[in-house]
KOLMIZA-326663 format. One record per residue: x, z, y of N, C-alpha, C in turn; residue number from 1; residue in one letter. Coordinates in nm, 4 decimals. Each point is the difference from the previous one (the first is absolute). Example, Ala and Ser with C-alpha at 12.3 -4.5 7.8 and 13.67 -1.06 7.14 Angstrom:
<sites>
[site [1.3190; 0.7800; -0.5690]; [-0.0890; 0.0000; 0.1190]; [0.0900; 0.0000; 0.1200]; 1; 'A'],
[site [-0.0350; -0.0720; 0.1050]; [0.0820; 0.0060; 0.1190]; [-0.0770; 0.0730; 0.1090]; 2; 'S'],
</sites>
This chain:
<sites>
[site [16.2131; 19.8500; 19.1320]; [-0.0559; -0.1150; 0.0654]; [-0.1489; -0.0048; -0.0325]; 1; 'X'],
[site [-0.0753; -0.0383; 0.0692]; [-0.1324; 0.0226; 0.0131]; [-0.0532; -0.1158; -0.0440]; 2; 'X'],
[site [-0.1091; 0.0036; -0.0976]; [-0.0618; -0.1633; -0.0824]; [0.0064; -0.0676; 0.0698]; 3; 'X'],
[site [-0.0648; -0.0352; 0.1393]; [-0.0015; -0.0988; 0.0738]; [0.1126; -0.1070; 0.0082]; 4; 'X'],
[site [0.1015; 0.1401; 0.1128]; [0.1427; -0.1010; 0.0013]; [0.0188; -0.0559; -0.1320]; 5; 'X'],
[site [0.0213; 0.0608; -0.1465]; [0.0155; -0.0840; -0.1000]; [-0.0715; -0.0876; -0.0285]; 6; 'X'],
[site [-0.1361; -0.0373; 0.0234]; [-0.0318; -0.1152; -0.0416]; [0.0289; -0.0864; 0.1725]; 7; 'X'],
[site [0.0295; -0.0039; 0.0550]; [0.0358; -0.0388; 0.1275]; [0.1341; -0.0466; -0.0133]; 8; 'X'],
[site [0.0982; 0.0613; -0.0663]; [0.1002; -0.0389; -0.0634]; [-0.0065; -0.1041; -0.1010]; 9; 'X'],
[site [-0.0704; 0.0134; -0.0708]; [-0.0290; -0.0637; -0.1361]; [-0.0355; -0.1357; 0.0274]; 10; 'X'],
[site [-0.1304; 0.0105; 0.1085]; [-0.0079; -0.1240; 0.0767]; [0.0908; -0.0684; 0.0280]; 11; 'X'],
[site [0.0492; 0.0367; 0.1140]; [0.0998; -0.0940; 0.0266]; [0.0852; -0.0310; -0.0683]; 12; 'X'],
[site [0.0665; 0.0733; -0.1042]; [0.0789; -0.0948; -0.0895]; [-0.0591; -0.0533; -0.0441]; 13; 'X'],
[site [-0.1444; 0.0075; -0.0718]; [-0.0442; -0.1408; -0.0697]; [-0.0007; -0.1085; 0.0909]; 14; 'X'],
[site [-0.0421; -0.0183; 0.1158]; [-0.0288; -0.0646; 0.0752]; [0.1081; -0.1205; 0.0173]; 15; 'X'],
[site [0.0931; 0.0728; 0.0682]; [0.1202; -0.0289; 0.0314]; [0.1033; -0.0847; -0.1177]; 16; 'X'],
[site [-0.0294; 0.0609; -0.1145]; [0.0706; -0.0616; -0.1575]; [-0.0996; -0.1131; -0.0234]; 17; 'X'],
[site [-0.0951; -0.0101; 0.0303]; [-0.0767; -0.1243; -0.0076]; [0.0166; -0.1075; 0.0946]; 18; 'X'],
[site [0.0758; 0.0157; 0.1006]; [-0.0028; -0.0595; 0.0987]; [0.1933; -0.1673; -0.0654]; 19; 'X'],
[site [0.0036; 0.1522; -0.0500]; [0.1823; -0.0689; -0.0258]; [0.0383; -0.1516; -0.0707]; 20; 'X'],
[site [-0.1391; -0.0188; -0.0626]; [0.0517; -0.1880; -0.0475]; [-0.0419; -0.1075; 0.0876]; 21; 'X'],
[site [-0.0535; 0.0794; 0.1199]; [-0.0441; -0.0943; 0.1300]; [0.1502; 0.0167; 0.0662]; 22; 'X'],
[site [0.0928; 0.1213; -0.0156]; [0.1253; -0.0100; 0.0787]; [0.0850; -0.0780; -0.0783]; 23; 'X'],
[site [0.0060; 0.0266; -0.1322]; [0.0809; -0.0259; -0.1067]; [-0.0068; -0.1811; -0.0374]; 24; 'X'],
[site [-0.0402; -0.0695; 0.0944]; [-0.0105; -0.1206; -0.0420]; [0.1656; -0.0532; 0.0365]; 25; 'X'],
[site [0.0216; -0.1057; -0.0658]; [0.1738; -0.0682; -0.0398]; [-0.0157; -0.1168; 0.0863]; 26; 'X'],
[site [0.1103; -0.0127; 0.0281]; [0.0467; -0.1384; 0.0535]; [0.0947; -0.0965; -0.0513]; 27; 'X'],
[site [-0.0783; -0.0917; -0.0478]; [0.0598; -0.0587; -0.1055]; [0.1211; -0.1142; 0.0370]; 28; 'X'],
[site [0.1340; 0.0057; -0.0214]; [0.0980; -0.1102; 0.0299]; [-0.0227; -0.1243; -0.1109]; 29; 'X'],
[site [0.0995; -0.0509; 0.0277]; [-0.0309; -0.1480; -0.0824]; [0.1439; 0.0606; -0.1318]; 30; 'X'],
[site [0.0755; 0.0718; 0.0187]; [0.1289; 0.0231; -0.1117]; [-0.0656; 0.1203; -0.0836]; 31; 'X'],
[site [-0.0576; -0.0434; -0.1668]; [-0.0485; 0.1124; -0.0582]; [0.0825; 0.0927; -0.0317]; 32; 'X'],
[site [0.1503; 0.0121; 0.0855]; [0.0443; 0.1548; -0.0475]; [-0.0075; 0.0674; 0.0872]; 33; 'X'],
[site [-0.0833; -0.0282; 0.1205]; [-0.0448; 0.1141; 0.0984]; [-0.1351; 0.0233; 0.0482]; 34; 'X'],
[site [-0.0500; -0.0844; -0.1609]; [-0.2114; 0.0648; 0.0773]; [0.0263; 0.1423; -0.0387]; 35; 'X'],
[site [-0.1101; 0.0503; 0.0593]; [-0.0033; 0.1255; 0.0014]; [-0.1184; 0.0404; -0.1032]; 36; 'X'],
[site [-0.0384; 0.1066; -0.0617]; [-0.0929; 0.0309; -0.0451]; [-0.0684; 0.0992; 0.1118]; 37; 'X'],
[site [-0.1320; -0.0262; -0.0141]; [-0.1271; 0.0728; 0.0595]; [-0.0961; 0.0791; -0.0923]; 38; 'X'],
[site [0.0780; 0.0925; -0.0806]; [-0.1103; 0.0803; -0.1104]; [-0.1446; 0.0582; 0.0547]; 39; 'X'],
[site [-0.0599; 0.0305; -0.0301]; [-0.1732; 0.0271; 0.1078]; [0.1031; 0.1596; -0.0530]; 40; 'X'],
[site [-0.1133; 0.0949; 0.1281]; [0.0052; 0.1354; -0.0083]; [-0.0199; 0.0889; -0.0467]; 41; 'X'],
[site [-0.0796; -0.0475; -0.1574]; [-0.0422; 0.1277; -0.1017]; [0.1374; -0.0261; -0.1195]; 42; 'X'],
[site [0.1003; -0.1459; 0.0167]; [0.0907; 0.0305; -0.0958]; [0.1379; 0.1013; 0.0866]; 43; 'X'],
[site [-0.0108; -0.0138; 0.1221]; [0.0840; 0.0320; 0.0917]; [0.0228; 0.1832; -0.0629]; 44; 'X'],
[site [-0.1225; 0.0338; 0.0101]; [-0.0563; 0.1401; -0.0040]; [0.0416; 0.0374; -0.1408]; 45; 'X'],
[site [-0.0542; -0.0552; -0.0962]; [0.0266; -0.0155; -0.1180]; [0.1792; 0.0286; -0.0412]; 46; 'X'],
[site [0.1060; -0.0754; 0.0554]; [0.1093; -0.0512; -0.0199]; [0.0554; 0.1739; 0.0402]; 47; 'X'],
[site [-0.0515; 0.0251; 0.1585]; [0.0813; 0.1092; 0.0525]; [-0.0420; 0.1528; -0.1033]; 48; 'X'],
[site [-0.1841; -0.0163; 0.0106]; [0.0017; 0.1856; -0.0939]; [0.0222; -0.0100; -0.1569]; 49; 'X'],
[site [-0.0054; -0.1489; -0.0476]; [0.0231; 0.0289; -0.1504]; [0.1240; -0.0588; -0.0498]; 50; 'X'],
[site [0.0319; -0.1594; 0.0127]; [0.0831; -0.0349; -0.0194]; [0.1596; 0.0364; 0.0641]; 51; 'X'],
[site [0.0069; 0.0348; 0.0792]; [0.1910; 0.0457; 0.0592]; [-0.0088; 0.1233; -0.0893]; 52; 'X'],
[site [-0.0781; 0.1002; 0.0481]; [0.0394; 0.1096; -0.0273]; [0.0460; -0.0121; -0.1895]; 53; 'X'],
[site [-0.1204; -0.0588; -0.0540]; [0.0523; -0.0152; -0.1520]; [0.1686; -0.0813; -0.0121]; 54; 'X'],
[site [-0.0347; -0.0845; 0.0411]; [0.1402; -0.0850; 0.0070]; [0.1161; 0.0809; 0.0326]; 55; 'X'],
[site [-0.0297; 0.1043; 0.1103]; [0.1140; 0.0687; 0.0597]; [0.0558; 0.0905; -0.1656]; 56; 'X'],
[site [-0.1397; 0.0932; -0.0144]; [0.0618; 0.0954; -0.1509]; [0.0345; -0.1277; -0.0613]; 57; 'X'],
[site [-0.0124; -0.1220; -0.0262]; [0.0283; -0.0498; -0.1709]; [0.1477; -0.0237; 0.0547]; 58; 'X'],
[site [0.0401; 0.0006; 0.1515]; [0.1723; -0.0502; -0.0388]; [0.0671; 0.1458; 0.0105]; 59; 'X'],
[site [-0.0688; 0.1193; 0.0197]; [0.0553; 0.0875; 0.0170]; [0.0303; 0.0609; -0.1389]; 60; 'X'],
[site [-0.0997; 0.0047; -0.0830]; [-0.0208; -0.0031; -0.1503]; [0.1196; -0.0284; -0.0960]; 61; 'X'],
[site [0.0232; -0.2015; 0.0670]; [0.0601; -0.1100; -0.0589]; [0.1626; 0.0980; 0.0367]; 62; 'X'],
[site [0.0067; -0.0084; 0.0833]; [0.1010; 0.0801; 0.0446]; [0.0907; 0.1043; -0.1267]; 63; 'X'],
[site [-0.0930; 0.0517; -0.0212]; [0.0315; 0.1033; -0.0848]; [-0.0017; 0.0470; -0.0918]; 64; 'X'],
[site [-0.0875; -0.1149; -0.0780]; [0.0502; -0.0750; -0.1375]; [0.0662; -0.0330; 0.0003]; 65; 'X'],
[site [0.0432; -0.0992; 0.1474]; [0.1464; -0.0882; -0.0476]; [0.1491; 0.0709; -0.0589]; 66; 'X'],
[site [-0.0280; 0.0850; 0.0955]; [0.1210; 0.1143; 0.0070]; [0.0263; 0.0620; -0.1442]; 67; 'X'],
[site [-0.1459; 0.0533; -0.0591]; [0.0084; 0.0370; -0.0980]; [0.0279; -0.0881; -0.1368]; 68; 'X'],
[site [-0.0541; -0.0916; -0.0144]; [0.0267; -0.1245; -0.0908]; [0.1212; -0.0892; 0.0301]; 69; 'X'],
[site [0.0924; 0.0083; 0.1138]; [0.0917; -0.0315; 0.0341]; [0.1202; -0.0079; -0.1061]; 70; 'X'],
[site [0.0194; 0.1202; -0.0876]; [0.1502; -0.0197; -0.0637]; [-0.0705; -0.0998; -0.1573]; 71; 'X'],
[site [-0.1201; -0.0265; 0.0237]; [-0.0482; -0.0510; -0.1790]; [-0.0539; -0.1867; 0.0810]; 72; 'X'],
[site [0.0141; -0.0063; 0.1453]; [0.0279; -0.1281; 0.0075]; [0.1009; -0.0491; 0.0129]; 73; 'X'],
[site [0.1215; 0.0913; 0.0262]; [0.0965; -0.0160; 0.0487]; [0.1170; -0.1111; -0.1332]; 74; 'X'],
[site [-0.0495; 0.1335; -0.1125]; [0.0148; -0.0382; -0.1357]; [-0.0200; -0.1301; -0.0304]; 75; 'X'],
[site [-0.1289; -0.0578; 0.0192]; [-0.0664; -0.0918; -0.0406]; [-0.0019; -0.1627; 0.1411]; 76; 'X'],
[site [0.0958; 0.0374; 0.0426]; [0.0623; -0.0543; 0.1526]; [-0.1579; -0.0905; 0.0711]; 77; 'X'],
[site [-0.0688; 0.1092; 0.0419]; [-0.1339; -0.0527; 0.0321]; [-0.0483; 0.0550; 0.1469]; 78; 'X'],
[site [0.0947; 0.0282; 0.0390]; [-0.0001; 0.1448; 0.1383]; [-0.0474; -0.1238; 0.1269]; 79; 'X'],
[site [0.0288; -0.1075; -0.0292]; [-0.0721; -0.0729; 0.1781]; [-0.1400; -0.0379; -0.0551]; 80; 'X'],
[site [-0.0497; -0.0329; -0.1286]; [-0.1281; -0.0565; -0.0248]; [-0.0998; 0.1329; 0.0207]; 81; 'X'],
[site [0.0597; 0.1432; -0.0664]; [-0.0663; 0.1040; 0.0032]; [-0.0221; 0.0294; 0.1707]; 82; 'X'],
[site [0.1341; 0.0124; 0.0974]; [-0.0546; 0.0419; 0.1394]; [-0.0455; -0.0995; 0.0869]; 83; 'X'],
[site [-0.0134; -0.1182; -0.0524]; [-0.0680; -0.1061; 0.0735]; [-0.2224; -0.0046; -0.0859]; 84; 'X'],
[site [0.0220; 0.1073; -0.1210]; [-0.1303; -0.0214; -0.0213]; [-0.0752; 0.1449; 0.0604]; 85; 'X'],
[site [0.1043; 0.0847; -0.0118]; [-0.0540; 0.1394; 0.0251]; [0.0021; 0.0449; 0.1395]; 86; 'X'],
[site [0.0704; -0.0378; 0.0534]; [0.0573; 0.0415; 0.1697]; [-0.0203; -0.1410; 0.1293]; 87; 'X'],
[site [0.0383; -0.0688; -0.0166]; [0.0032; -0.1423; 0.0907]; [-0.1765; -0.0645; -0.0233]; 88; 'X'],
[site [0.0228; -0.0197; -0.0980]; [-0.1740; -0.0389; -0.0028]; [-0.1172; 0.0505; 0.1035]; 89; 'X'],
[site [-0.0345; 0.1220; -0.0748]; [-0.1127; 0.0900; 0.0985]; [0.1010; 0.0373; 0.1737]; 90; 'X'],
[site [0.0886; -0.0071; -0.0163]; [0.0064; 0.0349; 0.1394]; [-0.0164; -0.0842; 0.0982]; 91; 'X'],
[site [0.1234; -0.1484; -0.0546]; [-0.0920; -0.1296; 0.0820]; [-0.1355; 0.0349; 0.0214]; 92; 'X'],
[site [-0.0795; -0.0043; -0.0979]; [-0.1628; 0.0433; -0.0017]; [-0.0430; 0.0495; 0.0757]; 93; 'X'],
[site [0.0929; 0.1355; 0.0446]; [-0.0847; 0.0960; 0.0618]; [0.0876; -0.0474; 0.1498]; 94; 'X'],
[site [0.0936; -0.0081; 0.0401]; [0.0769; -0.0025; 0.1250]; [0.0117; -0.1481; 0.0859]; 95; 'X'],
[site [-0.0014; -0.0921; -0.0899]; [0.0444; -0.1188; 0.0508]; [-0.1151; -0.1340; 0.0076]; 96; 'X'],
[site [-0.1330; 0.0528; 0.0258]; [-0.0927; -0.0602; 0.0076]; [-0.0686; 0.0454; 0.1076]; 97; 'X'],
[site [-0.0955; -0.0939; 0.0909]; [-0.0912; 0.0224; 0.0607]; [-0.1179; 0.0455; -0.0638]; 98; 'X'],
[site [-0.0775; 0.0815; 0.0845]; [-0.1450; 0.0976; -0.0509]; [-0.0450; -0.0926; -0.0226]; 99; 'X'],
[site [-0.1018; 0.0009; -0.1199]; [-0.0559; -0.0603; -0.0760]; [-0.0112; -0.1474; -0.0291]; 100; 'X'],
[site [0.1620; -0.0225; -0.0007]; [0.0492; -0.1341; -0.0799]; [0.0375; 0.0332; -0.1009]; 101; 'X'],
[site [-0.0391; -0.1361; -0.1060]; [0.0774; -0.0046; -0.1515]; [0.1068; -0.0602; 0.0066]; 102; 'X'],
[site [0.1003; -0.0705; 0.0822]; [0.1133; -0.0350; -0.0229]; [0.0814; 0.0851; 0.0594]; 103; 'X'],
[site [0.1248; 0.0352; -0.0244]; [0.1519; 0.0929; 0.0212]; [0.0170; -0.1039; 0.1154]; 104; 'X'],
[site [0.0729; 0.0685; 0.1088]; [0.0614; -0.0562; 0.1121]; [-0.0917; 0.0509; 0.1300]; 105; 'X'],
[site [0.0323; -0.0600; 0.0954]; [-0.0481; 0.0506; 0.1193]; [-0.0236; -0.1269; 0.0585]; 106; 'X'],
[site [-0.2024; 0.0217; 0.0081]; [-0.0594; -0.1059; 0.0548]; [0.0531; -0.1493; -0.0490]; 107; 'X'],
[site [0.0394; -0.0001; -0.1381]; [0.0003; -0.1172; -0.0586]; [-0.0521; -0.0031; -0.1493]; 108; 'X'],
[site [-0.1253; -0.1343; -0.0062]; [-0.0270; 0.0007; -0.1101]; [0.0929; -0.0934; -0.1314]; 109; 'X'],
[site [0.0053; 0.0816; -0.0834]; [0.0826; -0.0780; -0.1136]; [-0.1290; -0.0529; -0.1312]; 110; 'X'],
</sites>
């Protein structure tokens, strides 16, 4: 690809990613368990190249500790606190949230 098109490229995504908290504005109801959050577009960005992907390894990780530390919680009858800290946690995190919201759920703030 030839410099141009890339910064021609480059352009327009900046452009265009700047444009997104003029789209990204909420409409607010009167019942606070369905405002929506409106994060601006540099946490959006933020959430998708740094935060999921980390989140994704830490439950994949969690995963496999669990498995492995499994028969010494098992012992110690601790096996839902361990896969609810190691596995359920970060994945809510990573799966069950809107881009660049801090609350778990979909399009609801807690």
């Amino acid at each position: 690809m030839s410099q141009f098109r890339t910064l021609a490229v480059a352009l327009a995504i900046l452009f265009g990613l700047q444009a997104m908290p003029a789209l990204a504005q909420s409409e607010q109801s009167g019942d606070p368990t369905y405002q929506i959050e409106s994060p601006p577009a540099f946490s959006m960005i933020a959430d998708l190249l740094i935060a999921r992907p980390l989140l994704i390894a830490a439950t994949a990780v969690g995963a496999v500790v669990f498995v492995v530390a499994l028969p010494f919680a098992a012992a110690g009858g601790g096996i839902g606190d361990m896969g609810k800290a190691l596995v359920v946690d970060p994945g809510q995190a990573a799966f069950a949230r809107c881009l660049g919201c801090t609350g778990v759920g979909y399009n609801k703030r807690e």
